[in-house]
C-alpha positions as a printed Julia matrix, in Angstrom:
236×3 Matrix{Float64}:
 125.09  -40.07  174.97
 127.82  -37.26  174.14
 129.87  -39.72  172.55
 126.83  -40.59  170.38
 125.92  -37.25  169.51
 129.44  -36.7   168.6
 129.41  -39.4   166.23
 126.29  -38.41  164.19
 126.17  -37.79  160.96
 127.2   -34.37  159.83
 123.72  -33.7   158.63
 122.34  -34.66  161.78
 124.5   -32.23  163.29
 123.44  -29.14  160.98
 119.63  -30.27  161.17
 119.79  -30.15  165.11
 122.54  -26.61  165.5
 119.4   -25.75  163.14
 116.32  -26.96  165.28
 117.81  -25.34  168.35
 118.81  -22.24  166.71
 115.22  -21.54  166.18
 114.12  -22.95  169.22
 116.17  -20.43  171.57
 115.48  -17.18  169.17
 111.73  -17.91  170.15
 111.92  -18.79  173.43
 114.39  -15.83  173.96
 112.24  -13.12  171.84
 109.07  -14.3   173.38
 110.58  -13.9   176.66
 112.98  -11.2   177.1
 111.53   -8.69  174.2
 107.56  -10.06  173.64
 106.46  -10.69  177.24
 108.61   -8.43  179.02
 107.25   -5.91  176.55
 103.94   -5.97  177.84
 104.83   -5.4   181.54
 107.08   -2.32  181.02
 105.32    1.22  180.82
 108.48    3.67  179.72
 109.0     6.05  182.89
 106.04    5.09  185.1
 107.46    2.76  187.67
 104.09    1.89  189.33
 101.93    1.73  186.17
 105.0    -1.56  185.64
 104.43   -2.24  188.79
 100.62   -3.09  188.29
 101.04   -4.95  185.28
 103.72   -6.86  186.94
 101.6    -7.78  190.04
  98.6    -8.28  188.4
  99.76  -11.01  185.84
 102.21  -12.73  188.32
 101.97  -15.93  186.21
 102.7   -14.34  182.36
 105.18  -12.43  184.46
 106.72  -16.3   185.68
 106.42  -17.48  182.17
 108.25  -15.23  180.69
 111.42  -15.57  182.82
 111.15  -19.02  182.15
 111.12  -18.84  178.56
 114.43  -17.0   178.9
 115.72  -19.23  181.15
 114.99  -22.14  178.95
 116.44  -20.28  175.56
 120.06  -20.18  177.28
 119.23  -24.14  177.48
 118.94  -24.12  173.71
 121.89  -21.52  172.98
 124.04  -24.3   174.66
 122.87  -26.98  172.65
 123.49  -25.02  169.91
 126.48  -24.25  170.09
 127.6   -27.62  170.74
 126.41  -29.07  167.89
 127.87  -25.95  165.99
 131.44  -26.88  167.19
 130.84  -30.86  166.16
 130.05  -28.99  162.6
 132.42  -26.62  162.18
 135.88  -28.2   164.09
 136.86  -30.09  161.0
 137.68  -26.44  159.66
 139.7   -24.87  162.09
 139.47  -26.92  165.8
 141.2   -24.13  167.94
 138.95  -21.52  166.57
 135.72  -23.42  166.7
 136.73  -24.36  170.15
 137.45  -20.79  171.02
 134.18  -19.97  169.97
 132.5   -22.61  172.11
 134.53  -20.79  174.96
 133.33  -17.72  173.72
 129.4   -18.28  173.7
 129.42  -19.88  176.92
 130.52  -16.88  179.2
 127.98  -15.35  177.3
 125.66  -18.0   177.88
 126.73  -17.54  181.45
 125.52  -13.86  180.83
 122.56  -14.73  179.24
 121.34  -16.84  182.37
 122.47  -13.86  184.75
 119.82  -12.06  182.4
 117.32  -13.85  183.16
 117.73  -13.5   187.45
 117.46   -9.49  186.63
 114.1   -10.48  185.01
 112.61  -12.57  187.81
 114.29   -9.54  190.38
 111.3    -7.22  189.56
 108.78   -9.29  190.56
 110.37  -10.98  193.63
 111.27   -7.1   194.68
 107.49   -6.34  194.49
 106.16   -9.25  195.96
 108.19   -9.8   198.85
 109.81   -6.45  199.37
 111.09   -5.53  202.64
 108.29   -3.54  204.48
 111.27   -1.0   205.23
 110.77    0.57  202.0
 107.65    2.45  200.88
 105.97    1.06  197.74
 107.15    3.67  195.8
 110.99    3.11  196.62
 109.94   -0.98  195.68
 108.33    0.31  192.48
 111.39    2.03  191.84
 113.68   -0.45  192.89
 112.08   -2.99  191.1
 112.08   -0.78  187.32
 115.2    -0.49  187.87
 116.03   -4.18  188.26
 114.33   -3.91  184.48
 116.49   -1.49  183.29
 119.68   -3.63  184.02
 118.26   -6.08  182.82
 117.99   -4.72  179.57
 122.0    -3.29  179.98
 123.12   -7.39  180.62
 121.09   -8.56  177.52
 123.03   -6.32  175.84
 126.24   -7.51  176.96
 125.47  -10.58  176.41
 124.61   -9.66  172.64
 128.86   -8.23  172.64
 129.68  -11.82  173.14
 126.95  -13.61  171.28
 128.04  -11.2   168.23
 131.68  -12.37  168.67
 130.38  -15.9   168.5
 128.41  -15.3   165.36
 132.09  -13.38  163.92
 134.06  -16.78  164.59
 131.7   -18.98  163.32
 130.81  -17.07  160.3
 134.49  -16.97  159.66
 134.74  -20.93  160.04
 131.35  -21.37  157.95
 133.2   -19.07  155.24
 136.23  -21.41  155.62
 134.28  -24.32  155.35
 133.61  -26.74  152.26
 130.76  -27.7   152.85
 128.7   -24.53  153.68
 127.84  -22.07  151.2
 130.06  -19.17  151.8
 127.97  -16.36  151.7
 126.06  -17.66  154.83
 129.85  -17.07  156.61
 130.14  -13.56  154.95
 126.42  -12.71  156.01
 126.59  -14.0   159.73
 130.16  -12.22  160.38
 128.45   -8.77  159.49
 125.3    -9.68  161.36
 128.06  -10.08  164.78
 130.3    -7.0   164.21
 126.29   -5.4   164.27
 125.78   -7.09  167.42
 129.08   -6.49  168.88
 128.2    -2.45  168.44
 126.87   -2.67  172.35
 129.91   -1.89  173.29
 128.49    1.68  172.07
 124.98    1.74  173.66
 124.74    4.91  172.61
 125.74    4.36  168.53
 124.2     0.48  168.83
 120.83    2.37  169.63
 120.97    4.75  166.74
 121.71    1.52  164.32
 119.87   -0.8   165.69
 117.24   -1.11  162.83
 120.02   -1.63  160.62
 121.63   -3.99  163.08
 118.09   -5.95  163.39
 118.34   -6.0   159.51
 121.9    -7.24  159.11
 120.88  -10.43  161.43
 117.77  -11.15  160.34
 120.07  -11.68  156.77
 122.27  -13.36  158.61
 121.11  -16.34  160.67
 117.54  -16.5   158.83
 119.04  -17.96  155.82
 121.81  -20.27  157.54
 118.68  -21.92  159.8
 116.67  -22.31  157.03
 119.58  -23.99  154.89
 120.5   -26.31  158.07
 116.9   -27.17  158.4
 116.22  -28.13  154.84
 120.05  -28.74  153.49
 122.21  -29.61  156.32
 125.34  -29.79  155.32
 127.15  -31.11  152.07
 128.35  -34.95  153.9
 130.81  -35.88  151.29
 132.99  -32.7   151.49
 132.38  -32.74  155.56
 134.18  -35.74  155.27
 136.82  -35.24  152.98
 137.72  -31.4   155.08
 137.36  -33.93  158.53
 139.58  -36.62  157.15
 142.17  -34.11  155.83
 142.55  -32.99  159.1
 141.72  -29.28  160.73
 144.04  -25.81  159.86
């Protein structure tokens, strides 16, 4: 089956990096930012608590959403180093190396979001239920601090494949340009403190970013003729 996938046509390639590009930014919004949302009151433990134990199945739901987006992030970025190795293979294998340790950070995400809940449900009776309140926000809070980590590497990821795209013949360029300054945003978590203050800005710059480059390997795919002329010539 790998050996089949690896074979597709270019276009197939771009339409699926597309399809599960879109499939893992819903999955992962409606998890980790939509659902979570609705659990978390800012600064009042128990009120989170409540929500948390009273909707034990949304709760469920939205860890596996999550879950299931770093699922789709993989197959993504597979399909995005089939596309893009014909340009440069040691960078666009580099960047496969890249996005899965974050990947792998992305799935350690998601155990801090089940924590909460498994903290309130079957919390040790040694603790009052204000310490497993507490205990259990906090489990939010990091979280929130490993998504963010993860978003130093994915932003990395997004810098080395905008650079290939921009390399590329048969992307248009701009996309490349547009995706490498939607990373260097992302990358700014390694400044909480400045990524916060720029986040709408940040939120902008990516929405620019891999909007466009989804919709164009949706609709578009790829240009197969100059794919195969850059893959026959051999990568940098």
């Amino acid at each position: 089956m790998t050996k089949r996938l690896a074979e597709a046509s270019p276009r197939l390639k771009a339409r699926l990096a597309g399809i599960f590009q879109m499939l893992e930014g819903a999955t992962a919004v409606f998890g980790q930012i939509y659902l979570l949302g609705m659990f978390v009151v800012a600064s009042d433990p128990a009120a989170t608590a409540t929500n948390i134990l009273a909707n034990e199945s949304l709760f469920q739901l939205g860890f596996a959403s999550s879950l299931i987006a770093v699922g789709f992030q993989l197959a993504r970025a597979f399909f995005m180093y089939e596309l893009l190795k014909p340009v440069n293979k040691s960078v666009s294998l580099f960047a496969l190396l890249v996005i899965l340790v974050g990947s792998a950070l992305q799935a350690l995400t998601s155990l801090f979001y089940l924590a909460p809940w498994l903290v309130l449900k079957f919390g040790n009776s040694a603790f009052t239920a204000e310490q497993l309140q507490s205990l259990a926000f906090m489990f939010i809070k990091v979280n929130a601090q490993a998504f963010n980590i993860y978003l130093v590497f994915f932003g990395f990821w997004c810098v080395l494949i905008g650079y290939l795209i921009y390399r590329s013949t048969f992307l248009p360029r701009i996309f490349g340009v547009l995706l490498m300054v939607a990373g260097l945003g992302w990358m700014a978590q390694l400044a909480p403190t400045f990524a916060r203050q720029i986040f709408p800005l940040v939120a902008t710059a990516s929405a620019l970013g891999e909007i466009p480059l989804m919709l164009w390997l949706l609709v578009k795919g790829v240009n197969a003729q100059r794919w195969k002329e850059q893959a026959s010539t051999g990568p940098d």
